[in-house]
NURO-957825 format. One record per residue (C-alpha): z, y, x; chain. Coordinates in steps of 0.2 Angstrom, whole numbers, plus 2048, in hexadecimal, padded with zeros to 3 digits. Layout:
% NURO-957825
pt Z = Z Y = Y X = X ch = A
...
% end
This chain:
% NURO-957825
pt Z = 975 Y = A0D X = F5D ch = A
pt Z = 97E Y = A03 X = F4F ch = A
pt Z = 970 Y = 9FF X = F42 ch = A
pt Z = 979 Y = 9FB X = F36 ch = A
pt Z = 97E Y = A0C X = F2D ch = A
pt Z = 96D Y = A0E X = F2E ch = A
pt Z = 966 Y = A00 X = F27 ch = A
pt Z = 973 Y = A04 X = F18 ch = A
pt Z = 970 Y = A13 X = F15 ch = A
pt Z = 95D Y = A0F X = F13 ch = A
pt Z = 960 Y = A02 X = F08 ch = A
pt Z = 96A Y = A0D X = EFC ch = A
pt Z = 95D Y = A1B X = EFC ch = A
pt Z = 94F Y = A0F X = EF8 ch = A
pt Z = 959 Y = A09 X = EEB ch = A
pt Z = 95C Y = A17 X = EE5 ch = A
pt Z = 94B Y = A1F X = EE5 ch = A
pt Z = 94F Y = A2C X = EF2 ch = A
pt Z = 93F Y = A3A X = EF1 ch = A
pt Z = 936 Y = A34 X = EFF ch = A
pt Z = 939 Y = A45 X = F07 ch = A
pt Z = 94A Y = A44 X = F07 ch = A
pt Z = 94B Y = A32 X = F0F ch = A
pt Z = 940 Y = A36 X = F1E ch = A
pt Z = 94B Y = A48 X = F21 ch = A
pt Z = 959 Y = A3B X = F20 ch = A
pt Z = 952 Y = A2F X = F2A ch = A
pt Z = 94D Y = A38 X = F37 ch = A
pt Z = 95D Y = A42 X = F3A ch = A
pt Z = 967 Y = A32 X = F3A ch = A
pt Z = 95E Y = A2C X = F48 ch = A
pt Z = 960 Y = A3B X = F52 ch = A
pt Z = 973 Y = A3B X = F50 ch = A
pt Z = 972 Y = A2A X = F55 ch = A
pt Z = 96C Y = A32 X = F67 ch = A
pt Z = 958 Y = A2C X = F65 ch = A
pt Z = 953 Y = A3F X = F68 ch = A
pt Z = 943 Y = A3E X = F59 ch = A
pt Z = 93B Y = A4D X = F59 ch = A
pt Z = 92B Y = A4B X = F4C ch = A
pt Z = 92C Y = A3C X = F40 ch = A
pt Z = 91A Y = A38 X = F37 ch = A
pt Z = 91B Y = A2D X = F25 ch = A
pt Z = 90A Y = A28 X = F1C ch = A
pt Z = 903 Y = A1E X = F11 ch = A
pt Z = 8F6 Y = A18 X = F02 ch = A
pt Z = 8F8 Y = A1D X = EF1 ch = A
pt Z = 8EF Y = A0F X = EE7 ch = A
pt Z = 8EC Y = A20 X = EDC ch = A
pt Z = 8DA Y = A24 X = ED3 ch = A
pt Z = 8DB Y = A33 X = ED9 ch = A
pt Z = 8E6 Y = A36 X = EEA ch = A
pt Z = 8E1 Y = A29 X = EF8 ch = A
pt Z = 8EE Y = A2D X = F05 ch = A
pt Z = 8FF Y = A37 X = F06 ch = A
pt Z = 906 Y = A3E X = F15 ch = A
pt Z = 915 Y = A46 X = F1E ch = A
pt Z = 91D Y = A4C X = F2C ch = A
pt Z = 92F Y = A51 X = F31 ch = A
pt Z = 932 Y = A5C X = F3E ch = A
pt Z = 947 Y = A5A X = F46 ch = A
pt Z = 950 Y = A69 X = F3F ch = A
pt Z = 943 Y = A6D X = F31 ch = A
pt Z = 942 Y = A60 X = F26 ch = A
pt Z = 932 Y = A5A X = F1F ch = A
pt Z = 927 Y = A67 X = F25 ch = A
pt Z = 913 Y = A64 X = F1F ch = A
pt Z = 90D Y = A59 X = F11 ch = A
pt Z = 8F9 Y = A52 X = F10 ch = A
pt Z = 8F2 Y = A4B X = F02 ch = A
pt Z = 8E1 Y = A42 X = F04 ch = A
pt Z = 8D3 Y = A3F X = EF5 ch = A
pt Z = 8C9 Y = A30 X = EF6 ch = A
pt Z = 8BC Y = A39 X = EFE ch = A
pt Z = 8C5 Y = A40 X = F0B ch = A
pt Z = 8CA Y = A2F X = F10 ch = A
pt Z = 8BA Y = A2F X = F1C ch = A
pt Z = 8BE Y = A43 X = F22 ch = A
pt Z = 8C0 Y = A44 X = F37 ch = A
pt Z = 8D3 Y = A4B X = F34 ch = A
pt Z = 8D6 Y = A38 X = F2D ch = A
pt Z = 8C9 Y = A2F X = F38 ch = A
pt Z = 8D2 Y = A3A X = F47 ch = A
pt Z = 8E1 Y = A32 X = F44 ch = A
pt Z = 8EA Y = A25 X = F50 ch = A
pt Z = 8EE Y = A1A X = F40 ch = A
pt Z = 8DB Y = A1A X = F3C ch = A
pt Z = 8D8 Y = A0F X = F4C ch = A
pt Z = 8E9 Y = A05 X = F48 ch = A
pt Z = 8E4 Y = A02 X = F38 ch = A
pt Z = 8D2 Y = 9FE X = F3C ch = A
pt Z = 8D8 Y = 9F0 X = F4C ch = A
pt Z = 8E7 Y = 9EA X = F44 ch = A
pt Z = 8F4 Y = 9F0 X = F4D ch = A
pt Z = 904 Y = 9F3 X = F46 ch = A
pt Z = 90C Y = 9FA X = F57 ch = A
pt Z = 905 Y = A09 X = F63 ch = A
pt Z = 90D Y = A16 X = F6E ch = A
pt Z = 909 Y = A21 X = F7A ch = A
pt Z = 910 Y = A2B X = F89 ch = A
pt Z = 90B Y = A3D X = F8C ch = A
pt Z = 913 Y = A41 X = F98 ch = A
pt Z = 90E Y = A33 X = FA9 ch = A
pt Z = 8FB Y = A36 X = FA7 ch = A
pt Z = 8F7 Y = A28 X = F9E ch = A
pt Z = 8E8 Y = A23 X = F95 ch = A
pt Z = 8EC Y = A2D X = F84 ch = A
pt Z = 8DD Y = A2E X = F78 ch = A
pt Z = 8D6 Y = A3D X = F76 ch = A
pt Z = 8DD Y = A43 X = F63 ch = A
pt Z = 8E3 Y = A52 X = F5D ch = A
pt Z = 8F1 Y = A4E X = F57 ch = A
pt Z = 8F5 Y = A48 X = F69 ch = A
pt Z = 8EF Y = A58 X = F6E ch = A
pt Z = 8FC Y = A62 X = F62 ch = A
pt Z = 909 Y = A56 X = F69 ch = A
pt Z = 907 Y = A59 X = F7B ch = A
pt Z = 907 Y = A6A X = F77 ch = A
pt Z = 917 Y = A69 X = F6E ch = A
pt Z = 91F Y = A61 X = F80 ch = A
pt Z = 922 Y = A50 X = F78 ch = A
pt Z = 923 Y = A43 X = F84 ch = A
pt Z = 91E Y = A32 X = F7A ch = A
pt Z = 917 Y = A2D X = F67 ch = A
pt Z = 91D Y = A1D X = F61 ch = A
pt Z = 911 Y = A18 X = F50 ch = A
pt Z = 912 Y = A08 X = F44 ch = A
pt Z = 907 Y = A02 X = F35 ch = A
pt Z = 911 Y = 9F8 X = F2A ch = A
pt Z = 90A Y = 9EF X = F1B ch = A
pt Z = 911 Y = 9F0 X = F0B ch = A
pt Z = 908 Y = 9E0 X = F03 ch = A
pt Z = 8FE Y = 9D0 X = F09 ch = A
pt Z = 8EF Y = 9D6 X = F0F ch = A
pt Z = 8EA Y = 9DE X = F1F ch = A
pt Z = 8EB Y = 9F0 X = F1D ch = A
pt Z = 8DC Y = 9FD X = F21 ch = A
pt Z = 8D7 Y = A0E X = F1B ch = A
pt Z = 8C5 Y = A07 X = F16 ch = A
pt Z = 8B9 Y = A15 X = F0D ch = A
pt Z = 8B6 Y = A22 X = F03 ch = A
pt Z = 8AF Y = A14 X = EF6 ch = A
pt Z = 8B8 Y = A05 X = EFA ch = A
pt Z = 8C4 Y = 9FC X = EEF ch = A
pt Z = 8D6 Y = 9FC X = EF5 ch = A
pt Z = 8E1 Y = 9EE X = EEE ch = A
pt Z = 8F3 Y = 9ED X = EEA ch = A
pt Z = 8F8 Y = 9E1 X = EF7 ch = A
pt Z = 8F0 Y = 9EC X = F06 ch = A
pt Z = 8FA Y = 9FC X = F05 ch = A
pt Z = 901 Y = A01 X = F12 ch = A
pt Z = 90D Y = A0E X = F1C ch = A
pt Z = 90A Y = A17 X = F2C ch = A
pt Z = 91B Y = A1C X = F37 ch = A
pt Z = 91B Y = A26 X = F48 ch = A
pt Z = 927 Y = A2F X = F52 ch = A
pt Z = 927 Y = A3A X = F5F ch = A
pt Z = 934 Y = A3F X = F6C ch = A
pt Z = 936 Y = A4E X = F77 ch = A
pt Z = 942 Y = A45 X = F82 ch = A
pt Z = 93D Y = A45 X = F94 ch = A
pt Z = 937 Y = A34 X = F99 ch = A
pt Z = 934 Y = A30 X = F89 ch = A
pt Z = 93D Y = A24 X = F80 ch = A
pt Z = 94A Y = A18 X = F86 ch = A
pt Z = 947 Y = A07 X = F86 ch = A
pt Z = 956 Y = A03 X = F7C ch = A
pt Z = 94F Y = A13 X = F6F ch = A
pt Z = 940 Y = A0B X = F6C ch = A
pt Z = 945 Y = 9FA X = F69 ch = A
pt Z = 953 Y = A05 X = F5D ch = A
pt Z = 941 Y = A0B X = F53 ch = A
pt Z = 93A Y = 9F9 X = F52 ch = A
pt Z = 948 Y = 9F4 X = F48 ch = A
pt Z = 94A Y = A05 X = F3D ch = A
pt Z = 937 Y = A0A X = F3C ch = A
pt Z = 937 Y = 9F9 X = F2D ch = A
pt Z = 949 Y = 9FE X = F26 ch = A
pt Z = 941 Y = A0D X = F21 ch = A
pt Z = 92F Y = A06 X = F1A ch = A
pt Z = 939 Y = 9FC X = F0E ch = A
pt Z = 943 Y = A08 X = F09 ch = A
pt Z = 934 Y = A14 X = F07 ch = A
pt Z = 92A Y = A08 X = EFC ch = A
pt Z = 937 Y = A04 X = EF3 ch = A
pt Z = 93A Y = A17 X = EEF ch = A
pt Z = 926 Y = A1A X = EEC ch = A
pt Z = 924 Y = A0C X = EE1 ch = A
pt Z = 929 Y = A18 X = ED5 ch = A
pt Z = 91C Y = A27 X = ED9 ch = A
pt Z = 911 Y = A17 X = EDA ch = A
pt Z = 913 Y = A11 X = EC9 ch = A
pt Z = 914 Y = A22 X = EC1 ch = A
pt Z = 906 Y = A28 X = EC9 ch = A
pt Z = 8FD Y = A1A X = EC3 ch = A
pt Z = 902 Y = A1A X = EAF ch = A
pt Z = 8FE Y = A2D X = EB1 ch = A
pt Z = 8EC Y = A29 X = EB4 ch = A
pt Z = 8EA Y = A1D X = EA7 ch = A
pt Z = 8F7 Y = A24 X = E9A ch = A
pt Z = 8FA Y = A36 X = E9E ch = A
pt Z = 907 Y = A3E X = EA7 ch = A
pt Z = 915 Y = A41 X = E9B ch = A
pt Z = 911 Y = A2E X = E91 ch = A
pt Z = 912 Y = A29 X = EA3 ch = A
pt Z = 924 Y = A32 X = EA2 ch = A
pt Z = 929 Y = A29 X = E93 ch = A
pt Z = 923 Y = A18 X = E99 ch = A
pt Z = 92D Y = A17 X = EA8 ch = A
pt Z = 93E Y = A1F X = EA0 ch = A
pt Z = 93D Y = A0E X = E95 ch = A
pt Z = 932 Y = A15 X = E85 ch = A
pt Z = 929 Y = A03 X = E84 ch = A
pt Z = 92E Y = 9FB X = E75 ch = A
pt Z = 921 Y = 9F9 X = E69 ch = A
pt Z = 923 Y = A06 X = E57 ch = A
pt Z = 92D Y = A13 X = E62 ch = A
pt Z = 926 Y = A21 X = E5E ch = A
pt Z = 92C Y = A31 X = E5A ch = A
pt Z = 928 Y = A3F X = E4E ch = A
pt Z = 920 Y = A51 X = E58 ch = A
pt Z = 916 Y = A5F X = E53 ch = A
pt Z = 906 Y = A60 X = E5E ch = A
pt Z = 8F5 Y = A67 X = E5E ch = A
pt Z = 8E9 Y = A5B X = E60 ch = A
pt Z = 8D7 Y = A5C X = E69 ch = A
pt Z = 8CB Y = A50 X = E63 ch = A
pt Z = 8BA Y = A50 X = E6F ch = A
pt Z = 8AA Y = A46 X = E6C ch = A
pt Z = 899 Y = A48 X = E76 ch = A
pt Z = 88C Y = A49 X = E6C ch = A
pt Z = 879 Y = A41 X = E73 ch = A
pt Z = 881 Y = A33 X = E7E ch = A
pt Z = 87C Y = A27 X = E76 ch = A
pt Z = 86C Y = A2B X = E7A ch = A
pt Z = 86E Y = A2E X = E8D ch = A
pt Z = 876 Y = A1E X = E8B ch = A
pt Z = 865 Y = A16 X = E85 ch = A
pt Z = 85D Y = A1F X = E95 ch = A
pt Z = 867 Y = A1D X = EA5 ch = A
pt Z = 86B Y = A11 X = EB1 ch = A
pt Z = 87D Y = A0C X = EAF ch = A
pt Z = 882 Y = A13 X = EBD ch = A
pt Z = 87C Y = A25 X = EB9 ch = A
pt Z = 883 Y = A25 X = EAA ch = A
pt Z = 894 Y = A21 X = EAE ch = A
pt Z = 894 Y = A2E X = EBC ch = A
pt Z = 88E Y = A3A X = EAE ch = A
pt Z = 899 Y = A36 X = EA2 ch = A
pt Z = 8A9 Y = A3A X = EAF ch = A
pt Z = 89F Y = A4A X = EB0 ch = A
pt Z = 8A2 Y = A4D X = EA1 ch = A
pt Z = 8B4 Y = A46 X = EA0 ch = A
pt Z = 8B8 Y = A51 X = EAD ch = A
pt Z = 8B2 Y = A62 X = EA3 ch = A
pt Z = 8BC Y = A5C X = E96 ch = A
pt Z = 8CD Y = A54 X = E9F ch = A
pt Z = 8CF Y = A64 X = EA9 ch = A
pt Z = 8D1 Y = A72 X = E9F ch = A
pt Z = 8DD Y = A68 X = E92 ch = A
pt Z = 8E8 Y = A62 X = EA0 ch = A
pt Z = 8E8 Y = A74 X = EA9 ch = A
pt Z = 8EE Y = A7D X = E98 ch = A
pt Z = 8FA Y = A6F X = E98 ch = A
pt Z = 8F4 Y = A61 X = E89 ch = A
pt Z = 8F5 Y = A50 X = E8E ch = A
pt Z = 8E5 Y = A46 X = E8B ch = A
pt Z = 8ED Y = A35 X = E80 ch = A
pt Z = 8DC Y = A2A X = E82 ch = A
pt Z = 8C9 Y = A2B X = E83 ch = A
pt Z = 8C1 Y = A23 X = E76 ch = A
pt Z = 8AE Y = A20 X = E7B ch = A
pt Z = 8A6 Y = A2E X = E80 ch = A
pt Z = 8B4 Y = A3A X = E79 ch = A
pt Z = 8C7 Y = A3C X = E7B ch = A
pt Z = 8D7 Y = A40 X = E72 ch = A
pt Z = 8E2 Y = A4C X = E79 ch = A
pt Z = 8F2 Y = A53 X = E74 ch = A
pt Z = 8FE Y = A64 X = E76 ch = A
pt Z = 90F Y = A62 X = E71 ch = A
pt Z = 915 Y = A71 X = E66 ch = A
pt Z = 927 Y = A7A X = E68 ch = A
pt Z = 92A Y = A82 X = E56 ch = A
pt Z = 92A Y = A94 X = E5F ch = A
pt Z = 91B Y = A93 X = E69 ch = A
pt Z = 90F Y = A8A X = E5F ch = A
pt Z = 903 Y = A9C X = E61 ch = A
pt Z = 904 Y = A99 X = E73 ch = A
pt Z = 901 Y = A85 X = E71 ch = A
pt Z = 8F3 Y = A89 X = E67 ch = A
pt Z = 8E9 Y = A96 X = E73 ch = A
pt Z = 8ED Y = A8B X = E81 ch = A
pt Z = 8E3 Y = A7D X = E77 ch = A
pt Z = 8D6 Y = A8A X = E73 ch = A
pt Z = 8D4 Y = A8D X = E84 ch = A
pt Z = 8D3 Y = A7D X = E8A ch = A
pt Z = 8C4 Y = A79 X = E7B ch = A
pt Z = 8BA Y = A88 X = E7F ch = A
pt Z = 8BB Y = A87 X = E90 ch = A
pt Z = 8B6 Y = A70 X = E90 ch = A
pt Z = 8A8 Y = A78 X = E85 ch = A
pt Z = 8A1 Y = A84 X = E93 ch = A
pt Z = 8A2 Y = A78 X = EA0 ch = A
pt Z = 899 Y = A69 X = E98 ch = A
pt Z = 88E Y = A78 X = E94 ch = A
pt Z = 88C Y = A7C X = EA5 ch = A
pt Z = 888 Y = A6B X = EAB ch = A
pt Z = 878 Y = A68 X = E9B ch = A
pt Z = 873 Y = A7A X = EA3 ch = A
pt Z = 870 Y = A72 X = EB4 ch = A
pt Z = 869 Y = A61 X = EAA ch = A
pt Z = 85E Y = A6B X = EA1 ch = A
pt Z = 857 Y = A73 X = EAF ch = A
pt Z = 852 Y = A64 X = EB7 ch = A
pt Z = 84B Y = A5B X = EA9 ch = A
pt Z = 85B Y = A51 X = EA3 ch = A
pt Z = 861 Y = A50 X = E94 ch = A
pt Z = 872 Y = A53 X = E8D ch = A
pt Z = 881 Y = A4D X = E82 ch = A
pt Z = 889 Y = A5F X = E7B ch = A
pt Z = 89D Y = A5D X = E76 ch = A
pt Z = 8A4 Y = A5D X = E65 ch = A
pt Z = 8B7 Y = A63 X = E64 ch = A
pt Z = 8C0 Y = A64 X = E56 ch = A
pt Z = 8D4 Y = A6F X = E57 ch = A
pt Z = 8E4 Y = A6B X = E4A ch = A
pt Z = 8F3 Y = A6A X = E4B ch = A
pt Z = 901 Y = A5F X = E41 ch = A
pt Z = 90E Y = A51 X = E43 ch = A
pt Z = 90A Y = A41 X = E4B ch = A
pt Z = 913 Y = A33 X = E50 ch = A
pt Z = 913 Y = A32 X = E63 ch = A
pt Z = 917 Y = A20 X = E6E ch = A
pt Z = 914 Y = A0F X = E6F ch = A
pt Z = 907 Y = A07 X = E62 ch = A
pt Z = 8FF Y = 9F5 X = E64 ch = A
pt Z = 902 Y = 9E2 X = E65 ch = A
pt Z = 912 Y = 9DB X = E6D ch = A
pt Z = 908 Y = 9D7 X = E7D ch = A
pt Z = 8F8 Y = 9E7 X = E7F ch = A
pt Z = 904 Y = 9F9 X = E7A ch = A
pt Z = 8FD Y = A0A X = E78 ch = A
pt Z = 904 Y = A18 X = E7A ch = A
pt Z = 8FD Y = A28 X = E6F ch = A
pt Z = 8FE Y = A30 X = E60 ch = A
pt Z = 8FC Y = A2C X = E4E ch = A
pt Z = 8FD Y = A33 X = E3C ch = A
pt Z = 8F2 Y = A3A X = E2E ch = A
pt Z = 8EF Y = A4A X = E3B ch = A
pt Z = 8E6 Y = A40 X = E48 ch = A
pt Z = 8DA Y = A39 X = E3B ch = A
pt Z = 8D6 Y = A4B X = E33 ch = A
pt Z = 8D3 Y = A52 X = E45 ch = A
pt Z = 8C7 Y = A44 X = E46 ch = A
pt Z = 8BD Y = A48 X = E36 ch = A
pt Z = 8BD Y = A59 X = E39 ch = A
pt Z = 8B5 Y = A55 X = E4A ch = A
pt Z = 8A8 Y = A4B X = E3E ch = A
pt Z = 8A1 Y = A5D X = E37 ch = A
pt Z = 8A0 Y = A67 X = E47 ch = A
pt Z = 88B Y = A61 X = E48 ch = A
pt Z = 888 Y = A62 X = E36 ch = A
pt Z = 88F Y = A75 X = E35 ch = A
pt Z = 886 Y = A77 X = E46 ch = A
pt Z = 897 Y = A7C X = E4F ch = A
pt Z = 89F Y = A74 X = E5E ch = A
pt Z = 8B0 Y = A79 X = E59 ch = A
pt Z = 8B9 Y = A77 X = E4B ch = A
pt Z = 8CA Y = A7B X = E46 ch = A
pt Z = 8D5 Y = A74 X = E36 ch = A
pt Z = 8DC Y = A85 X = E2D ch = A
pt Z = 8EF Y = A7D X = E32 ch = A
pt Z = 8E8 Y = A82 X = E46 ch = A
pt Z = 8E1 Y = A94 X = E42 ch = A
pt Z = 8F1 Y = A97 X = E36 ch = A
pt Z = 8FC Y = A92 X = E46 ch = A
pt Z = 8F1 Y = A9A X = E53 ch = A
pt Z = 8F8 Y = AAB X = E4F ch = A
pt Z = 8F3 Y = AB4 X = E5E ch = A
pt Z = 8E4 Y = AAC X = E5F ch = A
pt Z = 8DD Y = AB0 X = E4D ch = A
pt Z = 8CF Y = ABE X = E52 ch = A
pt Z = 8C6 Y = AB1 X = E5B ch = A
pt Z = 8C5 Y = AA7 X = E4C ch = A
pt Z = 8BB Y = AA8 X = E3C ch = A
pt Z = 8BC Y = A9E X = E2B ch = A
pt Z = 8AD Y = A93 X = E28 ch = A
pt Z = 8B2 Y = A91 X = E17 ch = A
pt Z = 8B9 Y = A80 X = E0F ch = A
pt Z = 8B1 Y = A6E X = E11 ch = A
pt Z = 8B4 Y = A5E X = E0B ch = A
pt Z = 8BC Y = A51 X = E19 ch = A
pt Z = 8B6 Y = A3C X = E17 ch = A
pt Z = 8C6 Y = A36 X = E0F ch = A
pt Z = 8CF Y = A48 X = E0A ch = A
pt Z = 8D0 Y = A4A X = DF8 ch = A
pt Z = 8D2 Y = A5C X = DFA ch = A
pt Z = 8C6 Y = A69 X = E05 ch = A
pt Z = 8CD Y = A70 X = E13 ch = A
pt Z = 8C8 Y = A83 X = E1A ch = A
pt Z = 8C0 Y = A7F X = E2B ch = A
pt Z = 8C0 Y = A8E X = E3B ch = A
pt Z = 8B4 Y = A90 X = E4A ch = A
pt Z = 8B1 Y = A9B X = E58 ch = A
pt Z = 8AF Y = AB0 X = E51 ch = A
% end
């Protein structure tokens, strides 16, 4: 097998941020053309994500990339990834291990080996490649993972009686880290987005990595803004361990974060104990924008409800949620110093959703809507009723505020 065409056409995929799917379909027919007779091709790796520990695929000859796995951080310690011939790679430091099935020999006992062996397949080659410094390891559910000890996992497997050829799997030795540069190179990307999308939002995320990073631009859009605030942490605060609290209070993030992301606002910032979010409005469906970011209120409401239920039951006390509705222009992008940016939304509207978010304990209502919402908000206008005009801190006029019918 010539390695070179190989080896050049990796490069240009990784350098071209090839879908990491479409590089290990590529990859693995490649080296079947070149006569090495791969029939299963594993790829897998860490994240470094908050949320997504581990990624995982596997390609199947003639099918292309057939199963994906995605692992949270708490089912980093689950037997499907313990029961894994990586695991014990990982965990003794080998970066090499392979295994014939086919003379008897000692194989441990794994399911997936078992699934193999069923399959016909005659020998698993497997690597662990590090992608930084640092010895790479799976570690726990709670442990810290670092930059510099990513890592990705490679195996293939062969159908080929007598497994492979002496010169085939010195052919893999040499492809097997082609392809892991090529692959972090191409995942940097997902890496880095999916990063800046945990701490910026999705769609800033977006913006940040097609080259919206000069400070002051911003652009001008129409969006309905959420404003939320707990109300009584404070005084939870004065009470709880530090610990507790903080574990609490992503409770109650997590009533809030997920109805606003699931009717498709972006959360800018939290502020505190509250947050901003955002729904960017297109000119003909501001009614539908509008009832998707009712929805998203009502619904943080009944779950941070839920929660005070259960805390209440035992004793506990509770922080309820304050949420304020309007809609208007804002300037949306990057905001700060020349060395700390921000990326998130300005104007006069975002400081009258604020003030409005001010009255919802003194007219003893935990939703309030400006008049511009429930005059945009066509389909959802029987769900709303006036509560007459009040006067906003630093608004000469009074404004006609709306809550829940």
């Amino acid at each position: 097998m010539n390695s070179l065409p190989l080896a050049g056409w990796l490069a240009q995929a990784g350098l071209r941020n090839m879908p990491l799917e479409d590089m290990i379909d590529g990859f693995g027919r490649r080296l079947n053309e070149a006569g090495l007779e791969v029939e299963r091709l594993f790829v897998g790796m860490n994240t470094l994500h908050p949320m997504m520990r581990a990624r995982s695929l596997i390609w199947d000859r003639g099918h292309q990339v057939t199963r994906h796995f995605e692992f949270a951080h708490e089912e980093i310690d689950s037997l499907l990834v313990r029961q894994s011939p990586f695991a014990a790679m990982l965990r003794d430091g080998l970066t090499e291990q392979h295994y014939r099935f086919d003379t008897g020999a000692d194989v441990p006992n794994l399911p997936v080996f078992e699934e193999l062996r069923a399959a016909g397949t005659t020998e698993w080659m497997g690597w662990v490649l590090p992608f930084g410094e640092l010895s790479p390891r799976i570690g726990g559910a709670t442990d810290v993972e670092h930059a510099e000890s990513a890592w990705l996992v490679v195996s293939a497997a062969t159908r080929r009686p007598g497994g492979y050829r002496m010169e085939d799997a010195a052919e893999l030795r040499q492809a097997v880290p082609v392809f892991a540069v090529a692959a972090k190179a191409a995942t940097a990307r997902a890496i880095s987005h999916g990063l800046l999308a945990a701490y910026l939002g999705n769609d800033p995320a977006s913006r940040v990595l097609a080259g919206t990073v000069l400070r002051g631009e911003v652009q001008s859009v129409e969006a309905v803004l959420l404003l939320a605030d707990l109300q009584g942490f404070t005084a939870l605060a004065d009470t709880m361990p530090g610990r507790d609290l903080i574990l609490l209070l992503d409770d109650y993030f997590g009533c809030m974060v997920q109805p606003v992301v699931r009717h498709g606002g972006e959360v800018l910032k939290f502020m505190g104990d509250g947050l901003l979010a955002a729904f960017g409005v297109v000119l003909d469906q501001r009614a539908a924008v509008c009832a998707d970011a009712l929805e998203a209120a009502t619904e943080a409401l009944a779950l941070i409800e839920r929660i005070n239920r259960g805390r209440r039951t035992d004793g506990q006390s509770a922080a309820g949620l304050d949420v304020s509705l309007h809609i208007g222009k804002v300037l949306y992008g990057n905001v700060g110093s020349d060395t700390r940016l921000d990326f998130t939304v300005i104007g006069p509207a975002v400081n009258e959703a604020s003030r409005i978010e001010a009255l919802c304990q003194p007219l003893g209502r935990p939703l309030l809507m400006s008049r511009a919402f429930a005059e945009a908000a066509t389909s959802s206008r029987d769900r709303l009723v006036s509560l007459g005009h009040h006067r906003l801190r630093g608004v000469r006029e009074e404004t006609e505020l709306f809550g829940l019918a």
